[in-house]
Each structure stands twice: as C-alpha cells, then as structure tokens.
N, C-alpha and C positions, 0 to 999 in steps of 0.2 A: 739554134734549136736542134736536138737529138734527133734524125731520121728512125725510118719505123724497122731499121735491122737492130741499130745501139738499143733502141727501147728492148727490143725483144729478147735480147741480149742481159740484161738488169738484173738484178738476182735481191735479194730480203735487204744485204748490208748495205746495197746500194740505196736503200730510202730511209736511212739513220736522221736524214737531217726533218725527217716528216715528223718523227718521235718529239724532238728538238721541238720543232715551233707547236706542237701540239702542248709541251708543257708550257710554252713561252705563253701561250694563248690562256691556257690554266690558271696559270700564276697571275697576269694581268688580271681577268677575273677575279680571282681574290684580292687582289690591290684596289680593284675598284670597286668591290659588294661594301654597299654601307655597313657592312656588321663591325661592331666594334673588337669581337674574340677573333682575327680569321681564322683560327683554328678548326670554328664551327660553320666556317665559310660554306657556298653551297657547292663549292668550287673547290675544295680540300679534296684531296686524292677518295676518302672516305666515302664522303657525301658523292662524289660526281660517280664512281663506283657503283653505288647504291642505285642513283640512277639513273644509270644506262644498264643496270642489271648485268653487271663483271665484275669478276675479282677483282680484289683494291692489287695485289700483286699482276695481275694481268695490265690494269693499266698503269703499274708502275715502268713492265715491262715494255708497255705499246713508248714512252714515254722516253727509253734507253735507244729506240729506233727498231725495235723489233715490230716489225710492220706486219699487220693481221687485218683482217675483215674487222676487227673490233676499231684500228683505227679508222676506217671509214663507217662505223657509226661513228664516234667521236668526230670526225670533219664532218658527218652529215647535220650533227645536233650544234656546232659552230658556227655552222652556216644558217640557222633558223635564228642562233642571236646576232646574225649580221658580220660575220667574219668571212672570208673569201677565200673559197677552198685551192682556188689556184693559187694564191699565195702559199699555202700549206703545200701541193702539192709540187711547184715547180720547184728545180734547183736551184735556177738562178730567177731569184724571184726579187730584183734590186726595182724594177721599175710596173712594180702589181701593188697595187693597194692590199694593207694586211683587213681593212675594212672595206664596208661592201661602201659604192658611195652613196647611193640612196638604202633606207630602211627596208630591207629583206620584204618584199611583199606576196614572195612564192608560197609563204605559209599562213596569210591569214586567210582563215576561214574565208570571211564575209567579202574579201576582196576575188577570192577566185569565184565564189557564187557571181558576183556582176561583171568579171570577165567572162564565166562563160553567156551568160544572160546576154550582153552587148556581141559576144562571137555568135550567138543565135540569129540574134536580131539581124547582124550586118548580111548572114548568109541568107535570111529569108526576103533583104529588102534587095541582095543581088538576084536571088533568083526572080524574083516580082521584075526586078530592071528589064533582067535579060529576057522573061516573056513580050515583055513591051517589045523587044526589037523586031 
C-alpha cells in the first residue's frame, strides 16, 4: 500500500485506470439490463449522462481516465446499485470484491429510519442501565 507522501505526490494521469473500470462497470450494466435494443439501454453513455445531469462528452472523457468530481458522482451512484468503490478506486484492486457482498443497505430509506430508531433505543436503555448503578 502507497504511504501518505506517494499519495500526495499522484497527479490527474495517475488514476486513468478509475476511468477504465468505471466503463467496465458501464458496460456490464448494459450487458445485463433486460432491454432487448442496448442501444436504449439505461446505461448507454446517453441515457447515464442524462442522469447524473453531465455532458455525454464529459463522461466520455471521465471514461478515458480524466479523473474529475463527476467521477466521483458516478462511483457514488455505483455504489447505491451495489458496486464497491474500493474496487474502482484502488490500483491494485486483485483481491477487493468488484461487488459489494451483501445488498447495499446505506441507501434504503426504510432501513436507515429503523437503524436510527433501534441506535435511539439502545442509547436510552444505556442511559436507564447506567442510572441504575
């Protein structure tokens, strides 16, 4: 693993290969949307463009490895359909799952409302404990 002088040291052409799996991840998507045209796939340069609200030439470019804040919405909206941005993000990424291994649950609605409901709970039944002592 890179220490934190090499990181700081990194410069745009150094994360070309982010571009790389970000199409790789693209493409897959389209290889697996049931649509029968992919052309009209939701996953077509056109369509994902649209909406993540970017030029279809911006993220042709995010795609060549010109690495921008727009590739990190595109790893962020990856990672809400269950892809694992460390995989996108490391270089040597041989032993990172390119998927997450459980179902993404940081984004649904209903499941963070009863995490935080049950982290409420746990803190008012500690605080209750620790009066008792």
């Amino acid at each position: 693993m890179m220490d934190i002088e090499g990181i700081i040291k990194l410069d745009s052409k150094d994360f070309g290969y982010i571009g790389e799996r970000l199409k790789e991840i693209r493409l897959e998507l389209i290889e697996i949307d049931d649509i029968s045209d992919k052309r009209f796939s939701d996953f077509s340069l056109t369509k994902l463009s649209e909406k993540l609200q970017i030029d279809r030439n911006t993220l042709v470019n995010i795609e060549r490895g010109m690495s921008t804040v727009n590739s990190i919405k595109i790893i962020l909206y990856y990672y809400t359909l269950g892809y694992n941005p460390i995989w996108i993000l490391l270089p040597d990424n041989n032993f990172v799952p390119k998927r997450s291994l459980i179902e993404n649950m940081a984004y649904k609605e209903d499941l963070q409302k009863k995490f935080l409901e049950m982290e409420s709970q746990t803190l008012e039944a500690m605080k209750e404990f620790k009066s008792s002592l």
